[in-house]
C-alpha positions as CSV (number, residue, x, y, z in Angstrom):
1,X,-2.6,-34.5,-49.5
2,X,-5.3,-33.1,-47.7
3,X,-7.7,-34.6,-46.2
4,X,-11.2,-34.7,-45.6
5,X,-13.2,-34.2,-42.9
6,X,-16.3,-37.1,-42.1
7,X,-19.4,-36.4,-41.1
8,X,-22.0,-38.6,-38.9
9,X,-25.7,-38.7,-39.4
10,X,-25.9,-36.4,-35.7
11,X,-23.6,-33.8,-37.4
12,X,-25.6,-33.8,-40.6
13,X,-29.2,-33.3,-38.8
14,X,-27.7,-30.5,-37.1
15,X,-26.2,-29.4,-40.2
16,X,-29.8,-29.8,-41.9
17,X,-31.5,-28.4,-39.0
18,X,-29.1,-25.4,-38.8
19,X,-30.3,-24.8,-42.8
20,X,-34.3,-24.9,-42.3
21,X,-33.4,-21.7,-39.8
22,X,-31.7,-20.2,-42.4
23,X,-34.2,-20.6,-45.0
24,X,-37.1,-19.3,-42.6
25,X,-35.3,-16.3,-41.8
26,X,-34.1,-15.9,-45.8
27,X,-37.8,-16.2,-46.6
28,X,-39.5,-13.2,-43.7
29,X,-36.4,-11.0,-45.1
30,X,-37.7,-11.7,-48.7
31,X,-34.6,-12.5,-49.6
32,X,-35.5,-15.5,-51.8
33,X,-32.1,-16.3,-53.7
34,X,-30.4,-16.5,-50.4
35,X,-33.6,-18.8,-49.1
36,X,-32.8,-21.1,-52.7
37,X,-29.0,-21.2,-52.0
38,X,-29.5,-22.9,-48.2
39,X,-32.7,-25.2,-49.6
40,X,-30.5,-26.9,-52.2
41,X,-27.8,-27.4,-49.6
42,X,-30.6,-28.9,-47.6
43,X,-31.8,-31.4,-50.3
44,X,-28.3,-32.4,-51.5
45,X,-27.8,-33.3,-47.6
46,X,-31.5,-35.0,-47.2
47,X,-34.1,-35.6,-50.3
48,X,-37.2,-36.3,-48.2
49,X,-40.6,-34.5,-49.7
50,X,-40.1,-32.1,-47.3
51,X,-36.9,-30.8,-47.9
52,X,-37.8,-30.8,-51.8
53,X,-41.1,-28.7,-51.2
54,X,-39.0,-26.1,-49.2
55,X,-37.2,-25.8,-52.3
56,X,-39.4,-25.9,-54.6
57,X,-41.2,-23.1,-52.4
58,X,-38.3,-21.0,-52.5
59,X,-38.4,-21.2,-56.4
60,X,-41.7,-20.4,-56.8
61,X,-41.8,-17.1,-54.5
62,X,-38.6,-16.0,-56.6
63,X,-41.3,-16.4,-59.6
64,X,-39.0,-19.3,-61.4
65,X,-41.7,-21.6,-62.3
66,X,-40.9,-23.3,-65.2
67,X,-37.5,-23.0,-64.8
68,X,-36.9,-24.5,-61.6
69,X,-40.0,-25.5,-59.8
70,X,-41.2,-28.0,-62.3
71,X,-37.7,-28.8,-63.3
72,X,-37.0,-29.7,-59.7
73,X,-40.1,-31.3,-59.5
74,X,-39.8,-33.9,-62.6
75,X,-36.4,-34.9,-61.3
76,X,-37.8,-36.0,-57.8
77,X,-41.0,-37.3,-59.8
78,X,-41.5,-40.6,-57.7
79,X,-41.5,-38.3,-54.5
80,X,-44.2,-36.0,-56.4
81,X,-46.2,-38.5,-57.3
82,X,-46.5,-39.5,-53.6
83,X,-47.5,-35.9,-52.6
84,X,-50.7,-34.1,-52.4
85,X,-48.6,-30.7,-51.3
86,X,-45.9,-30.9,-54.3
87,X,-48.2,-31.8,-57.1
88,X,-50.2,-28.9,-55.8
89,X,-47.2,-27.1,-56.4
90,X,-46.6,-28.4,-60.2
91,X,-50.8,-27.5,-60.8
92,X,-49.8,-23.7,-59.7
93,X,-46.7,-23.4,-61.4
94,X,-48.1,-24.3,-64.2
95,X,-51.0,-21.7,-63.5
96,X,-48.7,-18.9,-63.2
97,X,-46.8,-20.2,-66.4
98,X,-50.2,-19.6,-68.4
99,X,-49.9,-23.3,-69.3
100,X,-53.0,-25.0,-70.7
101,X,-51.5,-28.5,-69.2
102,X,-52.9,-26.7,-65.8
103,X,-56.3,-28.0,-66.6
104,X,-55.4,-31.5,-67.4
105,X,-53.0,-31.9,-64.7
106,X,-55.7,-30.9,-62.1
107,X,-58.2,-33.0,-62.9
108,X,-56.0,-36.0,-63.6
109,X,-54.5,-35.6,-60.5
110,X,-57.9,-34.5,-58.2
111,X,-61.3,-35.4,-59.8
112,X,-63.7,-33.3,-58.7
113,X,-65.2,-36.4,-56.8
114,X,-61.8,-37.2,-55.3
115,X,-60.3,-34.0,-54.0
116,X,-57.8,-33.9,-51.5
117,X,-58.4,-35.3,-48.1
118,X,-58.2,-32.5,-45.4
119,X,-60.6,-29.4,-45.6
120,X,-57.7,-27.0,-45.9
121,X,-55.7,-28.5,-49.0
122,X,-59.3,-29.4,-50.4
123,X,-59.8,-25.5,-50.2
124,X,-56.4,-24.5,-51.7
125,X,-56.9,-27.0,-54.4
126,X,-60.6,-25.4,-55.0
127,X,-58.9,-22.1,-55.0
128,X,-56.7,-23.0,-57.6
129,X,-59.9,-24.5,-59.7
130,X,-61.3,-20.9,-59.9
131,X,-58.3,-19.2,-60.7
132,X,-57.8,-21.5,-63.5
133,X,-61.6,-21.7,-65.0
134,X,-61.3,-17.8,-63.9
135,X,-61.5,-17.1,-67.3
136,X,-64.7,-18.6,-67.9
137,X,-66.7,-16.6,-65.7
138,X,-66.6,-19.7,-63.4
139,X,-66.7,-18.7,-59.9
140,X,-67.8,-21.7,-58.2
141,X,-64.8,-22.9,-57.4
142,X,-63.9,-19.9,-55.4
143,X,-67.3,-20.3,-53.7
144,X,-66.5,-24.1,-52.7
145,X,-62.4,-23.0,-51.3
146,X,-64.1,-20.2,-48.8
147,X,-66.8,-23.0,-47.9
148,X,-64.2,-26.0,-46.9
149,X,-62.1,-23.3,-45.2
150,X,-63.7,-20.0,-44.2
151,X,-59.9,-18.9,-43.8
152,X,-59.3,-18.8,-47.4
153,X,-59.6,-15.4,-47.7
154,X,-57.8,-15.1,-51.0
155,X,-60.7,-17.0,-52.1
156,X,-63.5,-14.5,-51.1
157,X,-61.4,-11.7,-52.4
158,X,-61.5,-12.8,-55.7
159,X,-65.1,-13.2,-55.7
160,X,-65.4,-9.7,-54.5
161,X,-63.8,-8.5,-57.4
162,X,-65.2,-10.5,-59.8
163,X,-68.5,-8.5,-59.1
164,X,-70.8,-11.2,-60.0
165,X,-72.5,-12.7,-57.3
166,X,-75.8,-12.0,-56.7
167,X,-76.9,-10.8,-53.1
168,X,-78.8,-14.2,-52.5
169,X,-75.2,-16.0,-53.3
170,X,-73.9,-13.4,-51.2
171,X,-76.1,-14.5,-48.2
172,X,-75.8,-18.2,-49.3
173,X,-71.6,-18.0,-49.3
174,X,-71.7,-16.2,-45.8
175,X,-74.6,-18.7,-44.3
176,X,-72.1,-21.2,-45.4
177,X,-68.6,-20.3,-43.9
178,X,-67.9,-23.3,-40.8
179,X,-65.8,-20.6,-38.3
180,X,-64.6,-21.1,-35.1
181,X,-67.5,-19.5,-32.6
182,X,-64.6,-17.1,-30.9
183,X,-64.2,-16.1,-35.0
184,X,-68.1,-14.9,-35.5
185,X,-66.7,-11.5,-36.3
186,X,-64.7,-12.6,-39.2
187,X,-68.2,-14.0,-40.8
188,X,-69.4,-10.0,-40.1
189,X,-66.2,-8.3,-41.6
190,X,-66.5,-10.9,-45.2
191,X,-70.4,-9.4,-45.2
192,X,-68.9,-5.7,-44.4
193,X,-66.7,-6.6,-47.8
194,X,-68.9,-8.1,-49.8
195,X,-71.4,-5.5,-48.9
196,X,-69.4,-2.2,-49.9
197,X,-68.1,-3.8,-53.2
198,X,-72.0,-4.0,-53.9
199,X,-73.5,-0.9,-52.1
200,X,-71.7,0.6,-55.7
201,X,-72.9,-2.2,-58.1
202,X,-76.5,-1.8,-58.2
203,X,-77.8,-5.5,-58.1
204,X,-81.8,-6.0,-59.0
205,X,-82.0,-8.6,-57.2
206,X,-82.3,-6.1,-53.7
207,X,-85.2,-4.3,-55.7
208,X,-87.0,-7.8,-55.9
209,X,-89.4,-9.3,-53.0
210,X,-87.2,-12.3,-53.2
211,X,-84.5,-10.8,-52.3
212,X,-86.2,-8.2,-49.6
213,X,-87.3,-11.5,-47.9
214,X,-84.1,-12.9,-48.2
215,X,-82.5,-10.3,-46.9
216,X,-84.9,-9.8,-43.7
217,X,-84.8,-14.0,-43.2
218,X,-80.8,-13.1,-42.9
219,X,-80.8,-10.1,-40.4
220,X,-83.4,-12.1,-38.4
221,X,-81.1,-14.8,-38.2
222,X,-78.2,-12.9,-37.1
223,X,-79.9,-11.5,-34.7
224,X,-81.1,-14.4,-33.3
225,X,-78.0,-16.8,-33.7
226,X,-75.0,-14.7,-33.4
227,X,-75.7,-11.8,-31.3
228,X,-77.6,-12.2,-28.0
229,X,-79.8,-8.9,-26.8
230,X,-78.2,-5.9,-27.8
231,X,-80.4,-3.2,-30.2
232,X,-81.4,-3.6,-33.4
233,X,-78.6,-3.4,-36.4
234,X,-79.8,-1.5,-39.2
235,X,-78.3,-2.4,-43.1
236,X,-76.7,-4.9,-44.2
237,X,-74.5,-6.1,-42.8
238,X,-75.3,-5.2,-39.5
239,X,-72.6,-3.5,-37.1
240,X,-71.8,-6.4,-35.1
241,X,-67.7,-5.5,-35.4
242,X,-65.5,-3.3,-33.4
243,X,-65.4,0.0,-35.1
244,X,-61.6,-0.6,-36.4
245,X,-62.7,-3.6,-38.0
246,X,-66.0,-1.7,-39.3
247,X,-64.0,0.5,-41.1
248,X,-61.3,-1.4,-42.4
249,X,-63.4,-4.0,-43.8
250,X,-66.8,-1.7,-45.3
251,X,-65.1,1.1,-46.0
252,X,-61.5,1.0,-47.0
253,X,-59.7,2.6,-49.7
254,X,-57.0,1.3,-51.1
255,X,-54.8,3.8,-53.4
256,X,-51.9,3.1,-55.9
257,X,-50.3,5.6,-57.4
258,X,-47.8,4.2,-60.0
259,X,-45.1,6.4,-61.3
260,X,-44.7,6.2,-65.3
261,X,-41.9,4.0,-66.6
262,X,-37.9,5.3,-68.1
263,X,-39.0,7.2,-71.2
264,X,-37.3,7.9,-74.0
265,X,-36.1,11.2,-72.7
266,X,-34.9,9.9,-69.6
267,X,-32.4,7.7,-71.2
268,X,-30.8,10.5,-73.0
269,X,-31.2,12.9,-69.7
270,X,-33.4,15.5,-71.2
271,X,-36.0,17.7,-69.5
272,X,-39.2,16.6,-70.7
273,X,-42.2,17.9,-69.3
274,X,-45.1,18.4,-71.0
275,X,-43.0,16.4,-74.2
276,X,-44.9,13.8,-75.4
277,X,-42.4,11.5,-75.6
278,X,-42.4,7.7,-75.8
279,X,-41.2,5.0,-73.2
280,X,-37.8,3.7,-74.0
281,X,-37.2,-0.4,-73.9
282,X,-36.5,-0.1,-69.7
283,X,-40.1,1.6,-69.4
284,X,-41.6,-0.9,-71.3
285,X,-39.9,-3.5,-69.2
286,X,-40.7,-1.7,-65.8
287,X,-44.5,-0.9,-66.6
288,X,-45.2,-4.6,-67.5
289,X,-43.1,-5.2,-64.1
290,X,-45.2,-3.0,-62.3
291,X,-48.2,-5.0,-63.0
292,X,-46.6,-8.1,-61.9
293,X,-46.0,-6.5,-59.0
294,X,-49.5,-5.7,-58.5
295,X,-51.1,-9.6,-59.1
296,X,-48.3,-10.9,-56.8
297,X,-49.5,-8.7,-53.9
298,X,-53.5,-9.2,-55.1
299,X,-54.8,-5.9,-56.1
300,X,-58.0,-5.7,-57.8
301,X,-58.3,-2.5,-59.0
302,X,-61.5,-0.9,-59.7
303,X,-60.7,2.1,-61.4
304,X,-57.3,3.9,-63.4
305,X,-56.7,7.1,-63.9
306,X,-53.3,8.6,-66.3
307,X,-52.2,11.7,-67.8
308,X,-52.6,12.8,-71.6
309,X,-49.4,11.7,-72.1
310,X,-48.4,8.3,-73.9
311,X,-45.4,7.0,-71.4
312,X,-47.8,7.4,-68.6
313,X,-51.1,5.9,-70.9
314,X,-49.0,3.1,-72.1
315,X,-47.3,2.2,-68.4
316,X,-51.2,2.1,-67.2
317,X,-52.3,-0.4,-70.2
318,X,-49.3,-2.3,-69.7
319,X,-49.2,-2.5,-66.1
320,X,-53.1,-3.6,-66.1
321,X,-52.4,-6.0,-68.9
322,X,-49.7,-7.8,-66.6
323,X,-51.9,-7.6,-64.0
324,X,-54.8,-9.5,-65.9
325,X,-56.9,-6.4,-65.2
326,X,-57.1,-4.7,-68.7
327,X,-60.5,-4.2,-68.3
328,X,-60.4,-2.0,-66.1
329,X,-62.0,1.5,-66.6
330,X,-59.1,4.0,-67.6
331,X,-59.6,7.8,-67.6
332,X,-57.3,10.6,-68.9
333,X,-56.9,14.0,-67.4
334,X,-54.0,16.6,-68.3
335,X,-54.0,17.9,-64.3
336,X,-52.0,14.1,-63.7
337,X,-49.5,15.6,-66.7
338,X,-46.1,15.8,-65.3
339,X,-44.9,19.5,-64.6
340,X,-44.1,21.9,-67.3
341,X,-40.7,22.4,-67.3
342,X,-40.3,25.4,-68.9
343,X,-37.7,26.9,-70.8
344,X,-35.5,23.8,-69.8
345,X,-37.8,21.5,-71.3
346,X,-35.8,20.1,-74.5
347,X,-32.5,20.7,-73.0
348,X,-29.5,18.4,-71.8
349,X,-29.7,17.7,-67.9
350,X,-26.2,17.7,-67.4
351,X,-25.2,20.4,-69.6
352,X,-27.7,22.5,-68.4
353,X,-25.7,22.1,-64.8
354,X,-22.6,23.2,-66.8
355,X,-23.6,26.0,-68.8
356,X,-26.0,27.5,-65.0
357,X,-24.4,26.0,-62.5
358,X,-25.6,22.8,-60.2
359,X,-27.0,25.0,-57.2
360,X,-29.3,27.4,-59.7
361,X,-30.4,23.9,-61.9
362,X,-31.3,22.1,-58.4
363,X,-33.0,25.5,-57.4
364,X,-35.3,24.7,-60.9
365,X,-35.7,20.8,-60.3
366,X,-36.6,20.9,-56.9
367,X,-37.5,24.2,-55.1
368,X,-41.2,24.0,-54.0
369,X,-41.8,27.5,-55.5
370,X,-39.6,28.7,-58.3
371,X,-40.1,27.8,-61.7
372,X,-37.8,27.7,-64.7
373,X,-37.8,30.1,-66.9
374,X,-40.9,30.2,-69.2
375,X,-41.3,28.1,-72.6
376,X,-42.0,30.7,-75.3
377,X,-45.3,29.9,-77.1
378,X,-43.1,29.8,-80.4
379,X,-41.3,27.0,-78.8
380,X,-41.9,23.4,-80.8
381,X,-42.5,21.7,-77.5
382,X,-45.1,24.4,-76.0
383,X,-48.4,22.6,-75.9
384,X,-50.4,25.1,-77.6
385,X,-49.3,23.7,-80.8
386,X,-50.9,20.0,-79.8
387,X,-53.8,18.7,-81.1
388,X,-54.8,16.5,-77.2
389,X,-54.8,20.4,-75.5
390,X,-57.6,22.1,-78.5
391,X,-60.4,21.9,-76.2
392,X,-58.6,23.5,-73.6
393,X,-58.7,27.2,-72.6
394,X,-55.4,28.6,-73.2
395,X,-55.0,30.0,-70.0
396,X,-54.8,26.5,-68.7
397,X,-51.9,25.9,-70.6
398,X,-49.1,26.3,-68.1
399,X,-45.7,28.0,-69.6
400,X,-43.3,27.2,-66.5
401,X,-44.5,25.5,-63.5
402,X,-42.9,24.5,-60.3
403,X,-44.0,21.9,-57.7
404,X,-46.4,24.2,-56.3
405,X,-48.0,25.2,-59.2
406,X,-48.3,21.7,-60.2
407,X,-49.7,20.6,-56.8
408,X,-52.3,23.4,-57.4
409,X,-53.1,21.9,-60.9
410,X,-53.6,17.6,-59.6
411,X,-55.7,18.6,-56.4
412,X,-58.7,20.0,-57.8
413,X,-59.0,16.4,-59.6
414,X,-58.1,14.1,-57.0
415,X,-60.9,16.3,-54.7
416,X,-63.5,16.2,-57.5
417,X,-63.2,12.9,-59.1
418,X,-60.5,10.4,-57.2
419,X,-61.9,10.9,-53.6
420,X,-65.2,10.1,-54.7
421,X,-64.2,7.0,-55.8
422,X,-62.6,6.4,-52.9
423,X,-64.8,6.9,-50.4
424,X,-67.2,4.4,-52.3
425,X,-64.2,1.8,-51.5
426,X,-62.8,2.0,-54.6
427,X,-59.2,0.3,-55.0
428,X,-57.6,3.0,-57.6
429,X,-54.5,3.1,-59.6
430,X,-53.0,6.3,-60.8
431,X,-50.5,5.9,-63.7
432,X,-48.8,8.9,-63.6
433,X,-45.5,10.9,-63.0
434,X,-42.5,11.8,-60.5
435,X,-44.4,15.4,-60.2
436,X,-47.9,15.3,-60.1
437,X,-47.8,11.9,-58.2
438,X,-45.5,13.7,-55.8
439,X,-48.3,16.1,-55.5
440,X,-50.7,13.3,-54.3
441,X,-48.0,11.9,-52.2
442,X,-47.6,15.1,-50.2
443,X,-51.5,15.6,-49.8
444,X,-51.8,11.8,-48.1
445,X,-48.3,12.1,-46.1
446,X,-48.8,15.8,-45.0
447,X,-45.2,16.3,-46.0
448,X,-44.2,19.7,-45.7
449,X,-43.5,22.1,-48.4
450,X,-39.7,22.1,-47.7
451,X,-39.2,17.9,-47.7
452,X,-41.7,16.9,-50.7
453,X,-39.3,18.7,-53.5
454,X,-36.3,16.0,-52.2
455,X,-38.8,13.2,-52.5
456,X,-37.1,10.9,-54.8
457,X,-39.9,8.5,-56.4
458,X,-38.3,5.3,-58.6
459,X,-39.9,4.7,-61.8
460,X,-42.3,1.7,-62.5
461,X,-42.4,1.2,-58.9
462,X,-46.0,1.1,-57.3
463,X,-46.4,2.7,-54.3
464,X,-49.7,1.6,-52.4
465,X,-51.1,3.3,-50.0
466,X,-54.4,2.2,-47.4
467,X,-57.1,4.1,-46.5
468,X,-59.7,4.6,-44.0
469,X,-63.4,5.6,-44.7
470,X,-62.3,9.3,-44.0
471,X,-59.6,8.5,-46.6
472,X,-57.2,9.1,-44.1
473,X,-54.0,6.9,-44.7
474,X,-53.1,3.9,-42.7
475,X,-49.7,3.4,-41.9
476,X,-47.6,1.0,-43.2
477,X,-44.7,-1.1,-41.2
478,X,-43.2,-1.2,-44.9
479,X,-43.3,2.8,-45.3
480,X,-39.7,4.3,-45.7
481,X,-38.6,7.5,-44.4
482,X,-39.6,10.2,-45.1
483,X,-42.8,8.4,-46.1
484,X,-45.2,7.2,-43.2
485,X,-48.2,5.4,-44.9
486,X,-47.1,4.5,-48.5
487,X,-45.0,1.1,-49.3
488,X,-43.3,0.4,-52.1
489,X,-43.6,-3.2,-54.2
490,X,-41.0,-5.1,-54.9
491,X,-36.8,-5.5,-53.9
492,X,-36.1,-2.6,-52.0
493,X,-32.6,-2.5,-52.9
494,X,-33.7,-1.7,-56.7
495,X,-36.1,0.4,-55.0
496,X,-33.0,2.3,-53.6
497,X,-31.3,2.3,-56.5
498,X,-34.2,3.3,-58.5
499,X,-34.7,6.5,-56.2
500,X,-31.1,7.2,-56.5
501,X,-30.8,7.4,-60.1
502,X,-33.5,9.5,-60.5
503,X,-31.8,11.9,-57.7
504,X,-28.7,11.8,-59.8
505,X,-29.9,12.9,-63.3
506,X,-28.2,16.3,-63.3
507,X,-25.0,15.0,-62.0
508,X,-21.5,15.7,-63.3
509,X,-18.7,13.9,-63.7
């Protein structure tokens, strides 16, 4: 008969303490089922509210709100009830949920004229008040979280993006902020912010003498209260942060180029090309994913740009539907098509490897400067015979391409209309495919013409990339070799296994 072994209440703190490690280091690897497993370890050994919240966290960044968080939550109800920090939990899960019980519960919970006690919760709780009354063009409670904590940045990027505040709010919001005096540049770098998302958003209100004099009544007061001596700052805002900060904060590009989702034609491992071929079930699932993706890590994009073909139209919609941004501005070009495969386009990956060999097939897929053979005009996919290419002139039309040629086709568009937007700090999002985005990729990286071809990019995975005023990228701690500045969203092992997929389409045996 075995026997077991007793614990004493020093054993089991150790035990509990040993678990809190655990979880914190689960939690910076991102690896949030591992962070769940050692939390409910830690509240079967000790259900105080904090161990339940660390829980409850832990569901919540794995995304399992209803399923877990408010499960967990109603079980250890008396404890909830008793805490400010886990019913703000229940009120956000049921945010994310969609739930119209998030209203109710909020103000059940927190009247408006008894909010939480302490400035910061009172600022998270006003937070979540905008995002919930978001949708009815109700932005005062963002505008009361970034006054009860000028830390709150979440709060004053959502107001940036909702580009609706009116200069004089503008200059109200930033009058407003209660910093720390060693953080006076932080009240500059929201002004640089706010200031480019306008400087592109003409507002009348700068045309008016009431706003010229409220303007010049708040450079006068800068000038006097938070800069002593110096010369003269021109614009608003004026330059009072280190250049760095200047340009990360006024002028800063953000880029996301989004490969299209698993098509129908990539399930059954055929060159497609120029094919206008539909997304199969996985695309669907990885283009609504995508935007997900993109409302997790906060992007507000300002503008989209796709290809003329449906899998890449449809994975922009969808991903910007996900992302509660389907408003956004969408335009369609046939430089971002994918590249012209030629006289391979129709055929069987893998029996194409058969019937010419996997070196000459590899030579086709991925050499920077050999195309396929050529697609006969007579050809039922050629695109001369589609209705989207009429307007086109013919010559346009490309019969075979490889990755140069298709390099040579994307850049005159990201040069004429994507870099503009850009440089007016623009966030963009580019819905497009493994090819043409490749083309982008290798123009931001400065990969060279021998490493871009082996570039394996993942479906329905969005790779962002940050950039400077010069649109010159920023590099990323998250970047993975050979890639510098661009990270990836999401689990990088499906990430991994995404890429290799992709790598292995003409594989036998």
């Amino acid at each position: 008969m075995a026997m077991g072994v007793t614990y004493d209440q020093q054993a089991i703190e150790g035990i509990c303490s040993r678990l809190r490690v655990l979880v914190q280091d689960s939690f910076q690897k991102h690896l949030y089922v591992s962070a769940i497993f050692f939390a409910d370890q830690l509240v079967a050994l000790k259900q105080e509210p904090e161990e339940i919240y660390t829980l409850a966290e832990c569901y919540f960044k794995n995304r399992e709100y209803r399923g877990r968080v408010l499960h967990l939550l109603k079980k250890h109800s008396a404890t909830t009830e008793r805490s400010d920090q886990l019913k703000l939990l229940v009120a956000q899960s049921l945010m994310e949920c969609r739930d119209w019980e998030a209203p109710r519960y909020l103000e059940t919970n927190w009247p408006e004229d008894d909010g939480a006690s302490d400035p910061k919760s009172a600022a998270c709780l006003a937070l979540l008040r905008g995002k919930v009354y978001e949708a009815m063009e109700n932005l005062e409670w963002y505008e009361k979280a970034a006054q009860l904590d000028a830390y709150c940045h979440e709060a004053l990027e959502r107001l940036v993006g909702s580009h609706r505040l009116t200069l004089e709010r503008e200059i109200a919001l930033l009058k407003s902020l209660k910093l720390h005096k060693e953080d006076e540049w932080l009240r500059h770098l929201y002004a640089a912010k706010l200031a480019a998302n306008r400087s592109s958003n003409e507002n009348p209100l700068e045309a008016s003498a009431e706003g010229a004099t409220v303007l010049g009544d708040w450079k006068r007061d800068r000038r006097q209260n938070l800069r002593q001596g110096g010369p003269e700052a021109e614009g608003y805002p004026c330059e009072f942060l280190p250049k760095a900060l200047a340009e990360s904060g006024h002028a800063r590009a953000a880029q996301s180029a989004r490969y299209f989702g698993q098509a129908g034609w990539n399930v059954a491992n055929i060159f497609t090309g120029w094919v206008d071929v539909d997304l199969s079930e996985k695309g669907l699932g990885e283009a609504k994913g995508a935007g997900e993706l993109l409302k997790a890590e906060g992007l507000q994009v300002d503008v989209a740009y796709t290809s003329f073909l449906k899998r890449a139209i449809k994975t922009c919609n969808l991903a910007l539907e996900a992302a509660d941004q389907l408003y956004v501005p969408v335009s369609k070009t046939w430089r971002l098509n994918e590249r012209m495969y030629g006289g391979l386009t129709g055929l069987d990956k893998k029996e194409t490897v058969v019937k010419h060999g996997a070196e000459q097939v590899q030579v086709w897929r991925r050499s920077f400067d050999i195309p396929p053979p050529v697609l006969e005009k007579e050809s039922k996919y050629h695109p001369c015979h589609e209705a989207k290419y009429a307007g086109m002139d013919p010559k346009d039309l490309p019969d075979t391409e490889c990755l140069k040629d298709t390099i040579a086709r994307v850049m005159p568009y990201w040069e004429e209309t994507i870099a503009p937007m850009l440089k007016q700090g623009k966030t963009v999002f580019v819905a497009a495919h493994g090819n043409s985005i490749r083309a982008i990729v290798k123009m931001i990286e400065g990969l060279s013409d021998d490493l871009i071809p082996g570039l394996e990019i993942p479906t329905g995975t969005p790779l962002v990339y940050e950039l400077d005023k010069d649109l010159k990228p920023i590099a990323s701690s998250l970047a993975v070799e050979p890639l510098k500045f661009g990270r990836y969203l999401g689990d990088a092992e499906k990430i991994k296994a995404a890429a290799e997929a992709v790598k292995n389409q003409t594989k036998v045996g």
